[in-house]
VOPAGU-2260 file (C-alpha; in pm, 1 decimal, decimal comma):
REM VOPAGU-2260
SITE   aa  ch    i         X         Y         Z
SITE  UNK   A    0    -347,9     414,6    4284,8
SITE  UNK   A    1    -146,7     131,7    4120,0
SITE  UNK   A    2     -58,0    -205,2    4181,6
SITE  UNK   A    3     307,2    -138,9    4104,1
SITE  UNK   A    4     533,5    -485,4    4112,1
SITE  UNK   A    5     923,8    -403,9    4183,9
SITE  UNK   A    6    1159,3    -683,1    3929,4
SITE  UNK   A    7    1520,2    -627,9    3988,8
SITE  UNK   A    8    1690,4    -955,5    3868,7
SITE  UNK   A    9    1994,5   -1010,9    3656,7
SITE  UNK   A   10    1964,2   -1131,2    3318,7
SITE  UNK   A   11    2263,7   -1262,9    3227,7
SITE  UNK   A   12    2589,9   -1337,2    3464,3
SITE  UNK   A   13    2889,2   -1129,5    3307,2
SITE  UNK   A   14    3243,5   -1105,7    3368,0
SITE  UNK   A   15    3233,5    -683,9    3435,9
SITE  UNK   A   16    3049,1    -617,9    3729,9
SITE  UNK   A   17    2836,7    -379,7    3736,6
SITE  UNK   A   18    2520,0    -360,6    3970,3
SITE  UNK   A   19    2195,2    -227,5    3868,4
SITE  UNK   A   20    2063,3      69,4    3932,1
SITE  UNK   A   21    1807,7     183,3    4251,5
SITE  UNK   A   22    1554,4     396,7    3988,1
SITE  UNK   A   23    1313,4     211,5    3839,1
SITE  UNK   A   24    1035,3     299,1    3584,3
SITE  UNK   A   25     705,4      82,5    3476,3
SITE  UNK   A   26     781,3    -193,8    3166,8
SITE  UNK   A   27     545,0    -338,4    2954,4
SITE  UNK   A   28     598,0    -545,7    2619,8
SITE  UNK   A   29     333,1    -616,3    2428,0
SITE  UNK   A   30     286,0    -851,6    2064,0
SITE  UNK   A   31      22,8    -944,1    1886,4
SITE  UNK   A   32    -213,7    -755,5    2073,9
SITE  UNK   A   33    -151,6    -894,9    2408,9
SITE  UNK   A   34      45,4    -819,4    2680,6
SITE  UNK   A   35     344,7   -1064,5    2719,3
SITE  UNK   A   36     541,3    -836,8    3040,0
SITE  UNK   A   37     401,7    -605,0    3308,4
SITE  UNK   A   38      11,3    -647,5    3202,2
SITE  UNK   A   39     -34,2    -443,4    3536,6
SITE  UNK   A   40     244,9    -140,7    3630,1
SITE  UNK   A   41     584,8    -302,5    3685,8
SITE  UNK   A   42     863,2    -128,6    3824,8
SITE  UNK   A   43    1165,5    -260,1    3654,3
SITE  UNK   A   44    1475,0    -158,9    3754,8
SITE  UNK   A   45    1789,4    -144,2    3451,8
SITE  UNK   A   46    2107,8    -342,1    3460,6
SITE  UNK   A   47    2413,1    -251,6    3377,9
SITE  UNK   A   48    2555,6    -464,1    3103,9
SITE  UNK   A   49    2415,1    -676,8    2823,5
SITE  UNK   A   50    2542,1    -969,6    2549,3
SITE  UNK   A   51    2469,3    -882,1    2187,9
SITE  UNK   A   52    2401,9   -1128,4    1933,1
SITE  UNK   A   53    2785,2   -1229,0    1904,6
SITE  UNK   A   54    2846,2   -1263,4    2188,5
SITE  UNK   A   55    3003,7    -969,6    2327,6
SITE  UNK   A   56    2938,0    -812,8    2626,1
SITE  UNK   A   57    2885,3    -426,0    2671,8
SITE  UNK   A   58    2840,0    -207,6    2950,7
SITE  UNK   A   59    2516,8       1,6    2966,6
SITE  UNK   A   60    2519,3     374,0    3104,1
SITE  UNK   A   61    2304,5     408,9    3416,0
SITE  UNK   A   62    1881,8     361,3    3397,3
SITE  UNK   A   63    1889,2     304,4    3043,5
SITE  UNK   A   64    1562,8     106,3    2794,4
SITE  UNK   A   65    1793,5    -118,4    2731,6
SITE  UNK   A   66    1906,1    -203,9    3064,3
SITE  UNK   A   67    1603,8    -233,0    3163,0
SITE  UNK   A   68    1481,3    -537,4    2936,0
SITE  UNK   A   69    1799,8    -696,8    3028,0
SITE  UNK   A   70    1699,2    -703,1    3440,3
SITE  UNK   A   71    1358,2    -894,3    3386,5
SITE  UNK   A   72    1521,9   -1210,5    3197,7
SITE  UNK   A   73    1330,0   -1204,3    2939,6
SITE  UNK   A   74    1461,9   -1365,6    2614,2
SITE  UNK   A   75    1584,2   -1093,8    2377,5
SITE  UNK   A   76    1912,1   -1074,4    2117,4
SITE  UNK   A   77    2062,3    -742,2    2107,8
SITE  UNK   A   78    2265,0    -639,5    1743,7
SITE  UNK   A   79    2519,6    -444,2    1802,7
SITE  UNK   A   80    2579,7    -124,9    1535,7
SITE  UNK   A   81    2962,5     -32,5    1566,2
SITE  UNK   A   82    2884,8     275,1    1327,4
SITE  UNK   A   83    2699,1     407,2    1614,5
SITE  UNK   A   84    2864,9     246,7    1885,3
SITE  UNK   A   85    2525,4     115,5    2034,7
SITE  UNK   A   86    2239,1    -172,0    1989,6
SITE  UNK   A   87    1919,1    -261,6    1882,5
SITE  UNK   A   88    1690,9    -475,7    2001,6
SITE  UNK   A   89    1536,7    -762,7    1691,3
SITE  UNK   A   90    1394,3   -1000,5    1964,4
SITE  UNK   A   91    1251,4    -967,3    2283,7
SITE  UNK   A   92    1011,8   -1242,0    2492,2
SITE  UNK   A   93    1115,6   -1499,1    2225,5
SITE  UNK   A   94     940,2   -1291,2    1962,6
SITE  UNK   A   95    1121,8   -1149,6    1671,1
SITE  UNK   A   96    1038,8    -848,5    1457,5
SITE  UNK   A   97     995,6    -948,8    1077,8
SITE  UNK   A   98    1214,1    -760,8     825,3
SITE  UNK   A   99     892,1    -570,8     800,4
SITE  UNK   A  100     892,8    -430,3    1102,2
SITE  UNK   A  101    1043,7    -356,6    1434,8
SITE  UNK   A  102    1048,9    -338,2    1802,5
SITE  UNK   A  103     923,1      -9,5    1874,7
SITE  UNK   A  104    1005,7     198,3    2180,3
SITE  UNK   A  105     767,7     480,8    2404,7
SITE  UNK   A  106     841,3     628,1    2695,5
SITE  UNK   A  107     551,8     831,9    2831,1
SITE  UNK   A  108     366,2     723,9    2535,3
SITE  UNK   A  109     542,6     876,4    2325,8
SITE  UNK   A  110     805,2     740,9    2057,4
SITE  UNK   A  111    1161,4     724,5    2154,2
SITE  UNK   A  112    1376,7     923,4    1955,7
SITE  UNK   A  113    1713,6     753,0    2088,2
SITE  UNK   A  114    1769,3     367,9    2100,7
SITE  UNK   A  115    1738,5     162,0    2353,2
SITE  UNK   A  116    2107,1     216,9    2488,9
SITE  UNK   A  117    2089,9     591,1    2470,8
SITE  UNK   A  118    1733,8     606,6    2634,4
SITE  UNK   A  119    1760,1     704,0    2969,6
SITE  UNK   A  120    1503,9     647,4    3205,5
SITE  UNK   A  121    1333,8     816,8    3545,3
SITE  UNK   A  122    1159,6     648,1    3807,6
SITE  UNK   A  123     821,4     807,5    3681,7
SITE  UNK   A  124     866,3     713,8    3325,3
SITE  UNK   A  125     616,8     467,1    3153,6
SITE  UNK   A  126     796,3     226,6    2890,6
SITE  UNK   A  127     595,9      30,4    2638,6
SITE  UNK   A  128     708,7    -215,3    2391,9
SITE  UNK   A  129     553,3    -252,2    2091,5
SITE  UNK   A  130     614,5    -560,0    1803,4
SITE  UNK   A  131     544,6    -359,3    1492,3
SITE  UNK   A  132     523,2    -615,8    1196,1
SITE  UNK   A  133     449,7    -369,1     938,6
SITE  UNK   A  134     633,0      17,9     987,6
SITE  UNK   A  135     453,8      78,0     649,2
SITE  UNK   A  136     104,6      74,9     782,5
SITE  UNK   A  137     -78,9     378,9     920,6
SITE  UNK   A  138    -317,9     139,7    1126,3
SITE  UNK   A  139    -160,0      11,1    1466,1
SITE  UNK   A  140     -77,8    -194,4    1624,1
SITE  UNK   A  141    -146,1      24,0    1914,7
SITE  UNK   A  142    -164,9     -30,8    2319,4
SITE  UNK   A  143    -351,9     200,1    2600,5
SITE  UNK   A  144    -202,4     343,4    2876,8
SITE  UNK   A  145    -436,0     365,5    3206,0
SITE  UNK   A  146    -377,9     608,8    3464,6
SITE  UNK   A  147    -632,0     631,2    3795,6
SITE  UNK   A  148    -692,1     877,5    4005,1
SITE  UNK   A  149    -842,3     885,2    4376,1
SITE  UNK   A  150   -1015,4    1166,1    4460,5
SITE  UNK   A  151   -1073,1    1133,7    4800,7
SITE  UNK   A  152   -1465,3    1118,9    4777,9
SITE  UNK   A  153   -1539,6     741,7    4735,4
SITE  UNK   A  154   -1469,8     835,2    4346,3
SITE  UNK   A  155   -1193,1     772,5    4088,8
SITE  UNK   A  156   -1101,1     923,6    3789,5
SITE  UNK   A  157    -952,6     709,6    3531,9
SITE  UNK   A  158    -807,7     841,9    3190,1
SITE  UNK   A  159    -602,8     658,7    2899,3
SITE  UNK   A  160    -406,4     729,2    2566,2
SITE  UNK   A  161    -350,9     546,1    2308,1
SITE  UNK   A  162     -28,8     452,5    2177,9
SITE  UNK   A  163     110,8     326,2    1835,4
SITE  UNK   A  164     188,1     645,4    1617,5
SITE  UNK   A  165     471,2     901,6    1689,7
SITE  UNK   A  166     274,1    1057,1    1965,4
SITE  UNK   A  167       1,0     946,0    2203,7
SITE  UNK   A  168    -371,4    1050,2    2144,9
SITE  UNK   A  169    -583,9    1063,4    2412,6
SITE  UNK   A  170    -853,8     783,9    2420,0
SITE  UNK   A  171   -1168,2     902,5    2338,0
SITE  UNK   A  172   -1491,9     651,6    2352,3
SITE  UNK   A  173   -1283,7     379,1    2438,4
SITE  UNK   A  174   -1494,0     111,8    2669,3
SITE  UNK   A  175   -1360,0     101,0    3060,8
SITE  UNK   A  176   -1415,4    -241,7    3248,0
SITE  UNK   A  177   -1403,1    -203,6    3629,0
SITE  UNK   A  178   -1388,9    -578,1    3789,9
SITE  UNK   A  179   -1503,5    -741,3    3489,8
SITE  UNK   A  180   -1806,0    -484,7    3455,4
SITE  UNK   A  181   -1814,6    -235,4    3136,8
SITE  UNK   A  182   -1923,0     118,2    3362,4
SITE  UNK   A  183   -1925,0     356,2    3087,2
SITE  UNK   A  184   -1688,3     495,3    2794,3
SITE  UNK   A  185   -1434,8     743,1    2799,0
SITE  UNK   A  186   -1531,3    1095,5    2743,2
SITE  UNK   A  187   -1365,4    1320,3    2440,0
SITE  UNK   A  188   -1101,3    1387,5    2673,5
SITE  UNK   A  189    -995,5    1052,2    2739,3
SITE  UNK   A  190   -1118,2    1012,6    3126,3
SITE  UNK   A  191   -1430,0     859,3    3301,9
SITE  UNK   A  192   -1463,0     906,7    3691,8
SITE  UNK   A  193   -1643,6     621,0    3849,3
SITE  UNK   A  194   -1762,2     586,9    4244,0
SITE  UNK   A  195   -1597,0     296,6    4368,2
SITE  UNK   A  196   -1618,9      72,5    4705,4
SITE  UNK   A  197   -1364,3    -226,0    4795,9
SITE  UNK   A  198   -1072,1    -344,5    4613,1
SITE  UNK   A  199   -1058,4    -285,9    4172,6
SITE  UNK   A  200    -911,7    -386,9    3858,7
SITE  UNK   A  201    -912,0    -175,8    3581,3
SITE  UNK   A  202    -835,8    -188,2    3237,0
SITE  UNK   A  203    -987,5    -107,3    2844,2
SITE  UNK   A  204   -1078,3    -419,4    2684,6
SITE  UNK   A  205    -901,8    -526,9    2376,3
SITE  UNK   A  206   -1045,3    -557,4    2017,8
SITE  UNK   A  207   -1018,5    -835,8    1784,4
SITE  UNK   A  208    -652,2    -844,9    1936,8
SITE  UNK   A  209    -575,6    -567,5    1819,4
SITE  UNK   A  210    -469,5    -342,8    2071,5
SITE  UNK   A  211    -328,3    -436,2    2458,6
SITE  UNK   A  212    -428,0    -258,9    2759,0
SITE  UNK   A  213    -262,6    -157,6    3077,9
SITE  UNK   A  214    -421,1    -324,2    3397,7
SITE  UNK   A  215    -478,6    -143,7    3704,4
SITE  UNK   A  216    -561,6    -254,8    4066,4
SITE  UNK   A  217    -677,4      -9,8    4329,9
């Protein structure tokens, strides 16, 4: 049911070459509320090296988070931890996390427990960034992941979770626009099925920017 935009570009010319890989999972960034990458589900693919902040260049193990901000261009500087013999990511679309806070990480909406480096991806996966300016606050920021289902029957069935703590909760109440149009909330159980004729967009509205929501097109 999604719109789902391929990116496979190199970031960054480097002297070991290494091509990227053929797998390729969704990627979507978002700061301040909004989303600044893959506002509808992009398929990014992940290179295979990357420059950290000195300079250096590295060589990234096959489909890995890290890789995979390094194929779409985007802007990002990469510290590299020799302690642990990997990298973290301080900056990414130009944006850098405060001493505060941090880039955060989720793969099927759920918190990474490996960095970026060590995360390794599948062609189904779903990987959000999030700019978290404040890891000391219980109260976002958060992001929604939209999922749509057709059911054959002129109807679909959309559900969405909401991400920002260490697992995803299922969206509950939140509004659902369908071409511009509120049609109804999400029940308790995070879905809403909706009859539908002719092409859609999807997605929950944000709040106050607060929170950033996946787009879908069907």
């Amino acid at each position: 049911m999604r719109t789902r935009n391929i990116l496979a570009a190199a970031a960054f010319a480097v002297a070991i070459i290494v091509p990227t890989t053929a797998s390729a999972a969704t990627l979507r960034v978002v700061s301040g509320g909004q989303n600044v990458f893959g506002a509808t589900a992009t398929d990014v693919t992940s290179a295979r090296a990357y420059v950290d902040s000195k300079g250096k260049r590295h060589v990234l193990k096959a489909n890995s988070a890290m890789g995979q901000i390094i194929a779409t261009s985007l802007p990002y500087t990469a510290v590299y931890d020799t302690t642990y013999n990997a990298a973290y990511l301080t900056r990414i679309v130009g944006t850098k996390a405060p001493a505060t806070g941090y880039w955060a990480l989720f793969v099927n909406g759920t918190m990474s427990m490996t960095g970026a480096t060590d995360a390794t991806l599948k062609a189904s996966d779903e990987v959000v960034w999030i700019l978290d300016s404040d890891y000391s606050s219980k109260n976002g920021p958060f992001a929604y992941n939209l999922d749509a289902k057709n059911n054959g029957n002129g109807t679909v069935t959309f559900s969405a979770t909401r991400m920002g703590g260490a697992k995803a909760i299922v969206a509950g109440g939140a509004p659902l626009e369908v071409n511009g149009v509120k049609v109804g909330n999400l029940n308790a159980s995070g879905t809403l099925t909706v009859s539908l004729t002719g092409p859609w967009t999807a997605q929950i509205p944000t709040k106050n920017k607060i929170a950033a929501s996946e787009k879908l097109a069907g």
